[in-house]
C-alpha angles and dihedrals in degrees: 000000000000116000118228098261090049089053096054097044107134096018101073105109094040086056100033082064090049094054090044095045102067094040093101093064085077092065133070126322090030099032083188087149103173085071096067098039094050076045103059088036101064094036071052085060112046087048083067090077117086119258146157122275089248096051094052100045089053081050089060094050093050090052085051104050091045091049087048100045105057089042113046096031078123091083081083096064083059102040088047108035105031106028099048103249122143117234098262094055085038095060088038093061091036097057082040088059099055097043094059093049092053100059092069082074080074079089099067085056106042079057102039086052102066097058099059103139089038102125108262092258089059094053095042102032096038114004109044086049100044086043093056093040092062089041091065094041083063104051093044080072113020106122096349084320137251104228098178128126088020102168090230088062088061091062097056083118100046133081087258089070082074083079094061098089091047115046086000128233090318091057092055082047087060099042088051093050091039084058095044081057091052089052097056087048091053098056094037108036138080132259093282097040096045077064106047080056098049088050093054088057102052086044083058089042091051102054103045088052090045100051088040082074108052109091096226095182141023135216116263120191131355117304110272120232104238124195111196113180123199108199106189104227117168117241090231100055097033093085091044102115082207089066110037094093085052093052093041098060096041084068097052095039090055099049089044093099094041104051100081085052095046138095096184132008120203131195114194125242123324088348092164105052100215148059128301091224091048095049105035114092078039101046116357098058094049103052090043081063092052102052091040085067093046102037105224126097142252119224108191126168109232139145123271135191118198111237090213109045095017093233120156109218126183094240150181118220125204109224112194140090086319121025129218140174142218130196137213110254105174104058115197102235124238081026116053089022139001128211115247085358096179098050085054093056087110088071082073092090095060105029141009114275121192118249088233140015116246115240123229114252111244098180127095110301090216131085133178109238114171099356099309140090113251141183112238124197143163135254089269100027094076098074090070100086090179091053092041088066083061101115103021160173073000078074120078096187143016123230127190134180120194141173115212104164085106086085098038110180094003124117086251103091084062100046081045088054096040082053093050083052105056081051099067092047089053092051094037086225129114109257120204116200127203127201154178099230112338160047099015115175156150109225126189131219091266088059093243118140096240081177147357145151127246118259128266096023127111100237143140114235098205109183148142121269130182134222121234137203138198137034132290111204096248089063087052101052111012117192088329087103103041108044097045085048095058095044102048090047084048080046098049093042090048095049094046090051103035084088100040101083108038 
């Protein structure tokens, strides 16, 4: 009788991209979690067979193709709708863009490859989990990263999430992948590995019931009174100069009956779609002069250019009885700015390019905003768990401000939001999170969503949010003990058995 692996001969990278391409149904806004992790075990699986270096890396790339392109297909309804590509063009760059992602799951297989002759319960157990974590890593950097659909963020629901404060949303990624392994090894292996396995599981049990106990942070302060309001502007018209009194008024007309009751307003990323230096004797001034009566404070995405360097930074400017500014560090590339822009004007013909590059913030990334210290990011940035600890635990809450609209009607705005949660979990802080048109929401530090509006309304989410104080570990150290870690056990495996099979 033909074994598995026989079966399949000829059919692995057709089946290494179906079992990459409904992956994305266990994240947000399907949370239908048991896919993935029947997903990443069988390409667990068929990993298991010998092959050359070559074969297994080309495995890994199918499974990739397949994972991205069933979860980040959304890029089109920017490309097409809102810079200017046909659909043709538009399909073209999207499929490109996958593609290229999902190189960087060369990696898995580049690793993977050099512990062939590793016993089945090593490579699933150790090596497979360890493999896929760095790989992530990887890709969460590699030419300025792409952390999305990072297997940790889908669990943000689950008692793994407990692990978040801990090794971050990469070290729930790896207990997740170190338990698919054990599951392989307990329907395939033998009495003591199926122990082995079965042991593994309840150590992964364990410790995310465990850590789910520890109280890694305390309140600090009364909870403040926050006002978000989510205009509802449409992507297509925001930019109109026809139309940038009317938007902005509908902004100020919507948080009137909210300010008196309110310790802090925020508007969500470039609300007012213009320039400081242009608006402020019209519009600055005089809401400076607004909140200074009332003694809270106005957070308002805009762009500002620096009077000194010149710069243009997407930016989010503090309105109150002092003003401040922040600016946007982590740029999205071939958005926000694009490499050797003037030497690519020829892609005008094909697709909107941006008159100017924006400039990265290199200023603090905290601000005090009713009374507290708080985080402040940027629509983007707040998929970079290891640059969101920058400014904490100083920091008693995150902020983020984000403009969505670009993927109107797409599945994007709730992965976005999942992402945003796993954040807070990670900080142990209350993040409140402004948009456009979705999603809008309070969350706590347990990365749960404690309100929110529904999309594509205008609306205003007024809710309570408290302030929180101390240091997870995760905040502490970041990604510096993980990833180490999982180097340096790939390393020592590699080096006892490197002599074993000569």
């Amino acid at each position: 009788m033909l074994s598995f692996h026989e079966r399949i001969s000829g059919w692995e990278y057709l089946l290494a991209f179906l079992l990459g391409l409904p992956a994305f149904l266990a994240f947000a806004p399907f949370e239908f979690r048991p896919l993935l992790w029947l997903s990443l075990a069988l390409f667990f699986w068929i990993n298991l067979r010998p092959m050359p270096s070559g074969q297994r890396m080309r495995l890994a790339w199918c499974y990739g193709i397949g994972l991205f392109a069933g979860g980040v297909h959304w890029i089109y309804v920017s490309i097409h709708f809102f810079g200017g590509a046909n659909s043709l063009i538009a399909g073209v760059m999207v499929c490109l863009f996958v593609l290229m992602v999902a190189l960087t799951l060369l990696l898995f297989g580049w690793l993977t490859a050099r512990f062939p002759y590793q016993v089945r319960s090593v490579r699933l157990l150790l090596v497979f989990p360890a493999a896929w974590t760095l790989t992530e890593w990887f890709r969460s950097w590699f030419l300025t990263g792409f952390p999305w659909l990072l297997i940790g963020n889908s669990q943000i629901d689950s008692p793994l999430a407990a692990l978040a404060p801990v090794l971050g949303v990469l070290g729930v990624g790896w207990f997740m992948a170190t338990a698919c392994g054990a599951l392989v090894l307990l329907v395939l292996g033998r009495l003591r590995e199926r122990l082995l396995a079965l042991g593994t599981l309840i150590l992964v049990a364990g410790c995310s019931f465990g850590l789910g106990q520890v109280a890694w942070v305390q309140p600090v302060g009364e909870p403040l009174r926050v006002s978000m309001v989510q205009g509802n502007i449409a992507q297509q018209d925001k930019w109109v100069p026809a139309y940038r009194t009317a938007h902005i008024q509908k902004y100020i007309d919507l948080m009137q009956p909210y300010i008196m009751n309110s310790d802090l307003v925020i508007w969500p990323e470039t609300a007012v779609p213009g320039y400081y230096h242009e608006l402020n004797d019209a519009l600055f001034k005089p809401l400076q002069t607004l909140f200074a009566r009332t003694g809270s404070d106005l957070l308002t995405g805009v762009f500002y250019t620096d009077p000194d360097t010149r710069g243009v930074y997407n930016a989010i400017l503090k309105v109150g009885t002092e003003m401040d500014v922040y600016g946007k560090r982590h740029l999205v590339p071939f958005s926000e700015y694009i490499p050797l822009l003037d030497y690519l004007r020829w892609m005008e013909r094909f697709v909107i390019l941006p008159y100017d590059n924006v400039t990265p913030w290199r200023g603090s990334t905290v601000m005090e905003l009713a009374g507290q210290p708080m985080r402040l990011s940027v629509c983007y940035e707040d998929a970079y768990g290891s640059e969101m600890i920058d400014g904490l635990p100083g920091a008693t809450m995150l902020v983020n401000v984000s403009n969505d609209g670009w993927f109107s009607g797409s599945i994007q705005p709730r992965q976005h939001a999942e992402i945003a949660r796993m954040r807070a979990r990670e900080a142990g802080r209350y993040l409140l999170r402004a948009t456009n048109n979705g999603v809008s929401a309070v969350i706590d530090f347990h990365g749960q969503v404690v309100a929110t509006v529904p999309p594509y309304q205008e609306a205003v989410l007024q809710a309570e949010a408290q302030p929180m104080q101390g240091a997870t570990p995760f905040v502490r150290w970041g990604n510096r003990l993980l990833i180490p870690l999982l180097s340096l056990l790939l390393l020592v495996i590699w080096w006892q058995g490197r002599g074993k099979f000569r």
